[in-house]
C-alpha positions in Angstrom: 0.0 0.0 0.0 1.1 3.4 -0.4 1.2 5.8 2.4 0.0 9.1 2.6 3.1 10.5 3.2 4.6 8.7 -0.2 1.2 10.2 -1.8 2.4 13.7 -0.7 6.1 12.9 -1.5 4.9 12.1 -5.6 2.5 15.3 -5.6 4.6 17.7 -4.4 7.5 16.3 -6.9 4.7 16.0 -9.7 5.4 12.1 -10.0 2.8 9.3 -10.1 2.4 7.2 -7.0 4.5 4.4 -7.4 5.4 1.8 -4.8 7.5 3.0 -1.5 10.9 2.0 -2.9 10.6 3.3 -6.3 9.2 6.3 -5.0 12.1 7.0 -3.2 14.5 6.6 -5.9 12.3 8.8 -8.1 12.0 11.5 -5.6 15.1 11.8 -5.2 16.5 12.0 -8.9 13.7 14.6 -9.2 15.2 16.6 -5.9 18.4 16.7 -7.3 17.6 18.2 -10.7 20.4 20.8 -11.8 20.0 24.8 -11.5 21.6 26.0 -14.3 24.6 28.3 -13.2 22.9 31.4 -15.2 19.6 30.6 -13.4 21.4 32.4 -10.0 22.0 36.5 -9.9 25.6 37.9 -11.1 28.0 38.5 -8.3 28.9 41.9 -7.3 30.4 43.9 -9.5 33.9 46.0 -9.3 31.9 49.5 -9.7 29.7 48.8 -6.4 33.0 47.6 -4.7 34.5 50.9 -5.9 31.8 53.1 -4.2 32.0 50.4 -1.3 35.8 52.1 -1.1 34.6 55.3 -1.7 32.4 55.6 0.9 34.7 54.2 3.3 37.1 57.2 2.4 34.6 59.7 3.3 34.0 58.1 6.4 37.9 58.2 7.1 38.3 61.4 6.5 35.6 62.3 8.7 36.6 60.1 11.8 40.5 61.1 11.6 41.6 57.7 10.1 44.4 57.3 8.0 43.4 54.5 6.9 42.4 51.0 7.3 43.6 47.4 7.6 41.5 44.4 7.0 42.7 40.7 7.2 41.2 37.6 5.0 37.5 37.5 5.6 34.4 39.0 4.1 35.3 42.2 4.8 38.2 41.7 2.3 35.6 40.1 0.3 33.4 42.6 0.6 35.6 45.6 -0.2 37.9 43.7 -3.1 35.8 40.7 -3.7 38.9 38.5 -3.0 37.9 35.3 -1.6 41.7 34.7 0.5 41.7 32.3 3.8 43.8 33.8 7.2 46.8 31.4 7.9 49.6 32.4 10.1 50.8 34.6 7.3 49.7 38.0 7.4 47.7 38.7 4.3 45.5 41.9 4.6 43.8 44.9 2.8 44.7 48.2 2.9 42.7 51.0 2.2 44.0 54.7 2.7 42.1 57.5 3.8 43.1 59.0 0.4 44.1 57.4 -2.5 44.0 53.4 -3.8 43.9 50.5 -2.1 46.9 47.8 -1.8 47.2 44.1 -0.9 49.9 43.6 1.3 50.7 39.3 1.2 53.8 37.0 1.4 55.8 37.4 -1.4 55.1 33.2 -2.5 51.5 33.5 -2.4 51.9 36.4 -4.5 51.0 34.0 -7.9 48.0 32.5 -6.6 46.8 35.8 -5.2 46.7 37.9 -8.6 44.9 34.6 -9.8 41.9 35.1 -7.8 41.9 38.9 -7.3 38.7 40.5 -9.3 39.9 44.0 -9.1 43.0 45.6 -9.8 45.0 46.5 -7.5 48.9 47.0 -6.4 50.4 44.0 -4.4 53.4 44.6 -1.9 54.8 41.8 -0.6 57.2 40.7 1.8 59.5 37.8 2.0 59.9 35.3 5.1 62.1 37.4 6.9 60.4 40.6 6.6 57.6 42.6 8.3 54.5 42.1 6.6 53.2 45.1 8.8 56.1 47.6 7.9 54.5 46.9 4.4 51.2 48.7 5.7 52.2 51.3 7.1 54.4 52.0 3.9 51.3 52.2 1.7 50.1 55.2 4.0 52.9 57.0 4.5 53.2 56.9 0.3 49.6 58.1 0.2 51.0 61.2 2.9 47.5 60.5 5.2 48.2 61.1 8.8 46.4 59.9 11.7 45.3 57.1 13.4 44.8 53.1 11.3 41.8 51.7 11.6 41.6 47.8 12.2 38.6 45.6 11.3 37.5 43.4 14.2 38.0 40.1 12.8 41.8 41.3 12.7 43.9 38.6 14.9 45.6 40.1 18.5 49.4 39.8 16.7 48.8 42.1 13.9 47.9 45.0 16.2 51.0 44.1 18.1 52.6 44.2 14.8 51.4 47.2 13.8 52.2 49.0 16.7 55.7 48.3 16.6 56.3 48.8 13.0 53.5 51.4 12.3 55.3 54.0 14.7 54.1 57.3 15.5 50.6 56.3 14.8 47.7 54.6 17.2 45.7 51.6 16.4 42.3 51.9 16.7 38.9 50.1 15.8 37.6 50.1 12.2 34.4 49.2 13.1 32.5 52.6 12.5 34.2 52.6 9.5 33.0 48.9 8.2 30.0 48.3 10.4 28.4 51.1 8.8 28.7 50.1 5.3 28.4 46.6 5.8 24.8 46.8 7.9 22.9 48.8 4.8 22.5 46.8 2.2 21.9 47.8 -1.2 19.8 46.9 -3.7 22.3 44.2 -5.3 23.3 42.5 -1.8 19.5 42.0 -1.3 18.9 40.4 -4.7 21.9 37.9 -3.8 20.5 37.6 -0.1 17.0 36.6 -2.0 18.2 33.9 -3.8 20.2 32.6 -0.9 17.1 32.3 0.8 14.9 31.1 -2.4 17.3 28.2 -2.3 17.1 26.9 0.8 13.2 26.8 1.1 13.2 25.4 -2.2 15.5 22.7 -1.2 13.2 22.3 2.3 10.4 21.9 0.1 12.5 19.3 -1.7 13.3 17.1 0.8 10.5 17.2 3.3 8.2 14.7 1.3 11.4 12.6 1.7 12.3 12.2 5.3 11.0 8.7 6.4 10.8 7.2 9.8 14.2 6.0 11.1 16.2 8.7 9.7 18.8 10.2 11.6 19.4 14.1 12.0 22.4 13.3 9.6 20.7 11.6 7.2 18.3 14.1 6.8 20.8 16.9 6.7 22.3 14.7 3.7 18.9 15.0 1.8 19.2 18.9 2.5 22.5 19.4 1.4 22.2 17.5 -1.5 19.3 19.4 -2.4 20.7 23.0 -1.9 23.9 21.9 -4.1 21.4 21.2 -7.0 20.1 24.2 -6.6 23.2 26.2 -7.2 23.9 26.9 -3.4 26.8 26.6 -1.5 26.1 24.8 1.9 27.1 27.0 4.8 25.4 25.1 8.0 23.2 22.3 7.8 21.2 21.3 11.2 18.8 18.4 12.0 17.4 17.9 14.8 15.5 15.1 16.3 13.3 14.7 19.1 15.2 16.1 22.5 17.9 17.2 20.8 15.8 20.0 19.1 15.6 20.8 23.1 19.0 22.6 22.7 19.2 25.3 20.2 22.3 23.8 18.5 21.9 20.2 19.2 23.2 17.3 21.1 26.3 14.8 20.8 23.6 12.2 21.2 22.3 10.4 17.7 18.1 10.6 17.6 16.1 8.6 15.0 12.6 9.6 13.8 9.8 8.0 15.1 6.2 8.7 14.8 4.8 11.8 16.5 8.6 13.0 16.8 10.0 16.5 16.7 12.2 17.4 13.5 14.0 21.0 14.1 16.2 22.3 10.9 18.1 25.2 10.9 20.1 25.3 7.5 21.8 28.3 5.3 23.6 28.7 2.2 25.6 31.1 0.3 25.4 32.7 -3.2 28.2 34.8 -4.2 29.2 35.9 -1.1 25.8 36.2 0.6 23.7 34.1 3.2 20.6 32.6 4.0 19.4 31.2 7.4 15.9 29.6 7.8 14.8 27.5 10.8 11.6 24.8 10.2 10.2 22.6 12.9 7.4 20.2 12.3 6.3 16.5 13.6 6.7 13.6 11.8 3.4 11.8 12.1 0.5 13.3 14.5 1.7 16.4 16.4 0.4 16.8 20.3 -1.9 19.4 21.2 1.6 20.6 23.6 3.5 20.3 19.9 0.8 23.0 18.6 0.8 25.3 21.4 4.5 26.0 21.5 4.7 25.8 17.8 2.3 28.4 18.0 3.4 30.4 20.2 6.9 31.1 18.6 4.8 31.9 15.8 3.3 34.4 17.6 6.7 35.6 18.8 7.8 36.0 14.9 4.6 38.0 14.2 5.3 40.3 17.9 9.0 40.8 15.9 7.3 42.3 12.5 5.0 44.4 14.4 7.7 45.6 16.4 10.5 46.2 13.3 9.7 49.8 12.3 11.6 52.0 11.0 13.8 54.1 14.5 13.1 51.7 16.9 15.7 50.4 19.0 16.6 47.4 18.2 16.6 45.7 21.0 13.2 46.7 21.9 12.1 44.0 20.0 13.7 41.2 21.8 12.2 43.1 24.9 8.5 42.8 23.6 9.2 39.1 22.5 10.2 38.1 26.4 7.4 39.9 27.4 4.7 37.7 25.6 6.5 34.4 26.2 6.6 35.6 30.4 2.7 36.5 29.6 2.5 32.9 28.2 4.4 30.8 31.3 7.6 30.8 29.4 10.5 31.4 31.6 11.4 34.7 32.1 14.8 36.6 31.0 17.0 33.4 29.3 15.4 30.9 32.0 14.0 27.1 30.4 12.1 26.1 29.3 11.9 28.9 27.3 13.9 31.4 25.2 17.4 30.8 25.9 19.1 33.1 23.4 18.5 36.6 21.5 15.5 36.7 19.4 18.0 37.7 16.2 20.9 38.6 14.7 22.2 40.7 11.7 23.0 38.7 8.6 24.6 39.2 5.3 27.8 37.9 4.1 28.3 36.7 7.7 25.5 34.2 8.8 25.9 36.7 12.3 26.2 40.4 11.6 25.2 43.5 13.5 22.5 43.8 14.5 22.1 41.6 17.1 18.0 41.3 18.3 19.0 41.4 21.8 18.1 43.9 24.7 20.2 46.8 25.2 21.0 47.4 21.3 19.9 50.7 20.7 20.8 51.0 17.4 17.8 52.2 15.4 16.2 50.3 12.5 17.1 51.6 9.2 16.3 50.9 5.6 18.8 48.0 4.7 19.7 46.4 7.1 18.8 42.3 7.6 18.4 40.4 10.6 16.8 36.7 11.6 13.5 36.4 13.1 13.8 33.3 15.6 12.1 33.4 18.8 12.0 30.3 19.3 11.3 27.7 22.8 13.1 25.2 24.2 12.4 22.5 26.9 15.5 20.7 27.9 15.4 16.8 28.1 11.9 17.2 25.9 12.0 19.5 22.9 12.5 22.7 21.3 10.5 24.7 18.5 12.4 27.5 16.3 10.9 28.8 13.4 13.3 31.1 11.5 12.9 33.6 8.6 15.3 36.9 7.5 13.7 40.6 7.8 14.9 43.2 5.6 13.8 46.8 6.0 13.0 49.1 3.4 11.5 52.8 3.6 8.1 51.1 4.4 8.8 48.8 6.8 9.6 45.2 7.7 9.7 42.9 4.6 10.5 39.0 4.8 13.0 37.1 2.7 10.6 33.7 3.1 6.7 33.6 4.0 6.3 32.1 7.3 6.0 28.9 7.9 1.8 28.2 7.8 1.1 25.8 10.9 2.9 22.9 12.4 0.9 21.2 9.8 2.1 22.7 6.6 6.1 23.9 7.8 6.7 24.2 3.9 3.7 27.1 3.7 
């Protein structure tokens, strides 16, 4: 006989209903039907990264900066749109105050490095011997900026040592209102990239649920996900699949869980185009859900919905964590971080870091703005039982709060 979930698993793929094995193996081949590569948005081109640079100038010249240094990372990526790894070699980015940029790098890589450099740009290097960081500060004392450098935050504790030995006469400072403010507003182009990031992944949920079977471990399923995000032109970032009490902890448990009937199945999974992130959460039952399944499910629902009423445009940030707690408290929820209940910040910002400021957490005043991104994830945990997160990316324009995904419809229909 066929099952209903089979039935489901040949409608949503738009197969006939074969039997249960042969269903599998079709659903699957269908899953993992290729995206063409021109099916995805083109990356980010040189002329937004030179305005990128541009704009970080101005802000330079307005904070005192002579310039600033930025090690392997997206920041590099997102200023140069070179793709480089740190390693215990100092490569990093260094943009003046005034004038152009330059890669300082070991003077080995230096090959590799104009092979995957999109822009042009001057290359110092420096050989084994050599300080990589007298380098730096010879690209601003050539461009005759005074003042302060600026360092980006992911920048490791040795190269401001570094820097402060061979950099002399000038202080080392944090690049952060320098990077952060660029990097938060997201334009037009980041937000098309950011779309399809998240198109992706629901597409690839949508994929696979039809195809989860009893028995399946969180690792299995996150097989099926992966797998299905690749087709889609994706590149996996973070797969998670959780089943039964491990969905009790937000990001899982050593233990291995396989799914039973009337089992808990949390998924927390993002991927990246070009440089840019997705993260949605999904939580459903496999089988019958409880009626204490439905009311938590639906009350971090409700906590997503409490979040777009609260995301206007000049409020606080962190306000909105504020007015989530408040609602859970009003519902028996622990109160503050106590379980069972919300354990950790309602969001956080997201771009070409799956975390980004802002963080959805109380104290940040920042105000909301048109462009920035952040997750929507209230969600509820109760140790040694289960947890419920469902997960979707606000980004806000002039009118408000828009989502990246529709939320999920009921416990019922997750893929909604």
């Amino acid at each position: 006989m066929t099952s209903r979930r089979d039935l489901l698993k040949f409608a949503a793929l738009g197969l006939p209903a074969l039997g249960a094995s042969g269903g599998a193996a079709a659903a699957t081949a269908k899953a993992l039907t290729q995206t063409p590569p021109d099916a995805l948005p083109p990356p980010i081109s040189n002329a937004e990264r030179e305005g990128r640079i541009a704009r970080a100038q101005d802000l330079m010249g307005e904070q005192g900066l002579a310039g600033i240094v930025i090690e392997a990372g997206t920041s590099m990526l997102y200023f140069s749109g070179l793709a480089w790894r740190q390693a215990s070699r100092v490569t990093a980015l260094v943009i003046p105050a005034d004038g152009d940029p330059v890669i300082v790098a070991p003077a080995f890589e230096e090959g590799k490095l104009r092979e995957l450099m999109v822009m042009e740009m001057e290359v110092r290097t420096w050989q084994e011997h050599e300080s990589p960081y007298a380098q730096i500060a010879s690209v601003l004392d050539d461009r005759g900026v005074a003042g302060p450098i600026g360092l980006e935050r992911t920048a490791r504790f040795f190269v401001a040592e570094g820097l402060r030995a061979d950099a002399p006469g000038r202080d080392i400072v944090s690049a952060t209102p320098v990077v952060r403010a660029l990097r938060q507003i997201k334009s037009a182009r980041e937000l098309e990239l950011m779309q399809a990031a998240n198109d992706i992944t629901m597409a690839a949920y949508r994929d696979i649920y039809p195809q989860i079977e009893a028995g399946m471990t969180g690792d299995d399923v996150a097989a099926l996900m992966n797998a299905a995000t690749r087709a889609r032109g994706g590149r996996v970032v973070f797969t998670l699949a959780l089943v039964g009490e491990a969905s009790a902890y937000p990001h899982g448990s050593k233990e291995v869980y396989r799914l039973t009937e009337g089992e808990i199945l949390l998924m927390d999974c993002g991927c990246d185009v070009h440089g840019y992130k997705s993260d949605i959460s999904r939580t459903w039952v496999f089988g019958e859900p409880s009626d204490e399944h439905r009311r938590v499910w639906n009350t971090t629902r409700r906590g997503q919905d409490i979040v777009m009423e609260m995301a206007q445009l000049g409020t606080p940030i962190g306000q909105i964590d504020d007015a989530v707690r408040r609602y859970y408290d009003s519902e028996g929820w622990g109160g503050d971080y106590d379980l069972p209940g919300l354990s950790h910040r309602t969001g956080h910002g997201i771009g070409m870091d799956v975390h980004e400021d802002q963080f959805v957490v109380r104290g940040n005043e920042t105000p909301l703005a048109p462009g920035m991104c952040f997750s929507n994830e209230p969600g509820i945990y109760i140790p040694g039982r289960f947890g419920v997160r469902t997960e979707d990316c606000v980004y806000m324009t002039e009118d408000g709060p828009r989502l990246f995904t529709s939320h999920a419809t009921s416990i019922d229909d997750p893929m909604g």
